[in-house]
C-alpha positions in Angstrom: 16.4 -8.4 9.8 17.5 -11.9 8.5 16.0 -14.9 10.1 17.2 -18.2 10.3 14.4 -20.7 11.7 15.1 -24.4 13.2 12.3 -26.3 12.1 11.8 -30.7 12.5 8.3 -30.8 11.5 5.7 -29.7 9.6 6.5 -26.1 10.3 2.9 -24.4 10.8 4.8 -21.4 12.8 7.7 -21.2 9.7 3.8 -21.0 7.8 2.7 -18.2 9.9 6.0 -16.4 9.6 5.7 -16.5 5.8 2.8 -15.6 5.7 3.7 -12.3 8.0 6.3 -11.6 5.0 4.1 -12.0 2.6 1.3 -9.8 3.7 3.9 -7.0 4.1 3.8 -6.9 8.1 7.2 -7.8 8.3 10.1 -6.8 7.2 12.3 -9.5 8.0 13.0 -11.9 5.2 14.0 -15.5 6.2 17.5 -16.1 5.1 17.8 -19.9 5.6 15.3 -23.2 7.0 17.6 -25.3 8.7 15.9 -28.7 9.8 17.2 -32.1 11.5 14.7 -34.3 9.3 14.1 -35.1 5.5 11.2 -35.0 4.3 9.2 -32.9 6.7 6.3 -30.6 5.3 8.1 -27.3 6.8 10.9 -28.3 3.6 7.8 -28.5 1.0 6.8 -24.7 2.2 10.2 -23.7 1.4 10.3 -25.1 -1.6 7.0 -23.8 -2.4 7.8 -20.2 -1.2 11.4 -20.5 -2.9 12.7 -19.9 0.7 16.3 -21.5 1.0 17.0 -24.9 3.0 19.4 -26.9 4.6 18.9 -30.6 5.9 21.5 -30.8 9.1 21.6 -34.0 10.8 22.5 -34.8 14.3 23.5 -38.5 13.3 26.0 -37.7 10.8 28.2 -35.9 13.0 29.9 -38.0 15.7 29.1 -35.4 18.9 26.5 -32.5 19.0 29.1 -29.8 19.1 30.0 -30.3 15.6 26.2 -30.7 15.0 25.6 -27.2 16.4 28.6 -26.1 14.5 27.9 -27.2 11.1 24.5 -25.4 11.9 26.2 -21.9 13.1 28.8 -22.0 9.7 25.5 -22.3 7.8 23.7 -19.5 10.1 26.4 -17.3 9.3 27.2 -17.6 5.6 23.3 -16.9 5.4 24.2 -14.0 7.8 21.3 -14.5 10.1 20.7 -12.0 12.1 18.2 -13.9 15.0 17.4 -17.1 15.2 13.8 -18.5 15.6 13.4 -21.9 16.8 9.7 -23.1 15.4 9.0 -26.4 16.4 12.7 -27.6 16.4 12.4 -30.6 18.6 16.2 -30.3 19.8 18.2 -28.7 22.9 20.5 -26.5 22.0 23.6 -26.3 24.0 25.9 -23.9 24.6 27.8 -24.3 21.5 25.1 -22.8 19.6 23.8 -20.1 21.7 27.4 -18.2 22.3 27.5 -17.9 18.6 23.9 -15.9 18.7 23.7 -14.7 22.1 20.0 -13.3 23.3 19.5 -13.7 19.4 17.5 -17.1 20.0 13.9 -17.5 20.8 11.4 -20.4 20.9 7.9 -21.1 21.0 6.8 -23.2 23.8 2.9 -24.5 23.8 3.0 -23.4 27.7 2.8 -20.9 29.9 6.2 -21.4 31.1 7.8 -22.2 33.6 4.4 -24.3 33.6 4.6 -27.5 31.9 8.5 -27.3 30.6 10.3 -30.0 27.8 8.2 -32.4 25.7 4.2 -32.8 25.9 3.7 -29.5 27.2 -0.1 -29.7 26.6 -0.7 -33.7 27.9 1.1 -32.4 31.0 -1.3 -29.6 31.6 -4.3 -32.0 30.8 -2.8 -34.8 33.1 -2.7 -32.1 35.9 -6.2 -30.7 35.7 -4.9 -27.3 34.2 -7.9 -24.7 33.6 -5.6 -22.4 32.0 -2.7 -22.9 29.7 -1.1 -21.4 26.7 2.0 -20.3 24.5 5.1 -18.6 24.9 7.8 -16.9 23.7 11.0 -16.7 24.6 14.4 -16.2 24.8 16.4 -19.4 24.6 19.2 -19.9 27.2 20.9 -23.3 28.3 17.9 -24.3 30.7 15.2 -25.7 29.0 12.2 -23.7 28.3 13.1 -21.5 30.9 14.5 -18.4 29.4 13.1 -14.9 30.0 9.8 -14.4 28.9 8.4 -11.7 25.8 5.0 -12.8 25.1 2.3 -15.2 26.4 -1.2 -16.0 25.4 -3.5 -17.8 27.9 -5.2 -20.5 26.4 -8.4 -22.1 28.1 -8.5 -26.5 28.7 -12.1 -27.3 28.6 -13.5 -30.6 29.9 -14.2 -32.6 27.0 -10.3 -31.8 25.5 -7.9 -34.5 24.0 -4.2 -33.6 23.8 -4.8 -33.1 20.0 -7.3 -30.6 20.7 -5.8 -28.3 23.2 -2.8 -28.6 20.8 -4.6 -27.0 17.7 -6.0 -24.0 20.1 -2.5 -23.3 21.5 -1.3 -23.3 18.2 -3.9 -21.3 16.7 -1.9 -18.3 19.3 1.4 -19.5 18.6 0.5 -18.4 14.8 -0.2 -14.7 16.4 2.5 -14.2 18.7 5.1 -15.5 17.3 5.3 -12.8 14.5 4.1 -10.5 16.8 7.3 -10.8 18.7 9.5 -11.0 15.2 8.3 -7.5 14.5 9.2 -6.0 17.7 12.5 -7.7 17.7 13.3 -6.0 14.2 11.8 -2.6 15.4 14.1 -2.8 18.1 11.8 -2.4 20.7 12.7 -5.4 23.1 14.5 -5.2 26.1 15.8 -7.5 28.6 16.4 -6.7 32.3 17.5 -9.8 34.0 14.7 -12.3 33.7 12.5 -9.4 32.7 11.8 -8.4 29.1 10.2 -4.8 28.2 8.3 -3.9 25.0 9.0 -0.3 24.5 6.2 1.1 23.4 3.8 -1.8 24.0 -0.1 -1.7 25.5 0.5 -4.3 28.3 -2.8 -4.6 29.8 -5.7 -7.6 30.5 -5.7 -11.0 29.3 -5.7 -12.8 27.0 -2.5 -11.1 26.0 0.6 -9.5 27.7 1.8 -7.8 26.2 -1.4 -6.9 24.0 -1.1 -7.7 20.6 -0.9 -5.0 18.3 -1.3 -6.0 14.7 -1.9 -9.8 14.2 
């Protein structure tokens, strides 16, 4: 399966993905990085992985449809296959997402539809949250609100800053997000509505559901 990921930061997931590759757990291959910044550490890992890149700003083009466009007619020369948005700190409309239907998912530090859009985890501190987490999903055109594969419930502990719950979300988001990626290229994920099925999958008891298998 070729992957295309969305990046606009400093691309820890696009890390944990790589590193997935590398240790031979998956057999995807990314095909391109596109981000929406210069300069961003998740363009140093390509270039230190020798992963291929492409810098796609929304300011040079004068509307976001021809932003999403110019980022689907590089997609598809890369011939992507699915599309894995890993800290891409953009909306996708749906320009993009007719050109990859059900082929886009996105990591949210939430367990949505908890705490939905920016500042996920200040949200759940601001509201007194005990539990919070990650999630991924399917991307559709309501924000952070597509159907569900996998979420890991995080704990917010009393002495927490934002920066802090951050790093222990993320710390899951490094598991489950190429977690997911392998059942996606095994085929095993299904969608029924708003419900998604892992064929094949242990579901049982927290922290994970469905339980994590290999990572």
């Amino acid at each position: 399966m070729n992957l295309g990921i969305l990046v606009s930061g400093r691309g820890s997931n696009l890390q944990a993905i790589i590193d997935a590759i590398e240790k031979g757990k998956l057999k995807s291959q990314i095909a391109l990085v596109i981000s929406n910044k210069e300069g961003v550490q998740a363009l140093e890992r390509c270039l230190k992985h020798g992963i291929p890149y492409k810098v796609i700003k929304r300011k040079a083009f004068s509307s976001k449809e021809e932003f999403e466009e110019a980022m689907v007619k590089a997609l598809k020369e890369a011939s992507v296959d699915f599309v894995i948005l890993a800290g891409f700190m953009l909306v996708l409309s749906e320009t993009f997402l007719r050109a990859f239907p059900m082929k886009v998912v996105n990591i949210h530090p939430s367990l949505i539809p908890a705490f939905q859009g920016l500042n996920a985890q200040r949200q759940a501190l601001d509201y007194g949250a005990k539990i919070t987490g990650c999630s991924l999903h399917f991307v559709t055109d309501e924000l952070d609100n597509g159907p569900v594969i996998a979420q890991a419930c995080v704990p917010v502990l009393p002495e927490d800053t934002e920066e802090i719950l951050s790093e222990r979300i993320l710390a899951y988001e490094h598991r489950i997000l190429p977690q997911v990626i392998k059942w996606l290229e095994e085929g095993r994920v299904k969608v029924e509505g708003r419900r998604v099925i892992v064929e094949g999958a242990k579901y049982g008891s927290l922290p994970f559901n469905p339980s994590l298998e290999d990572f």
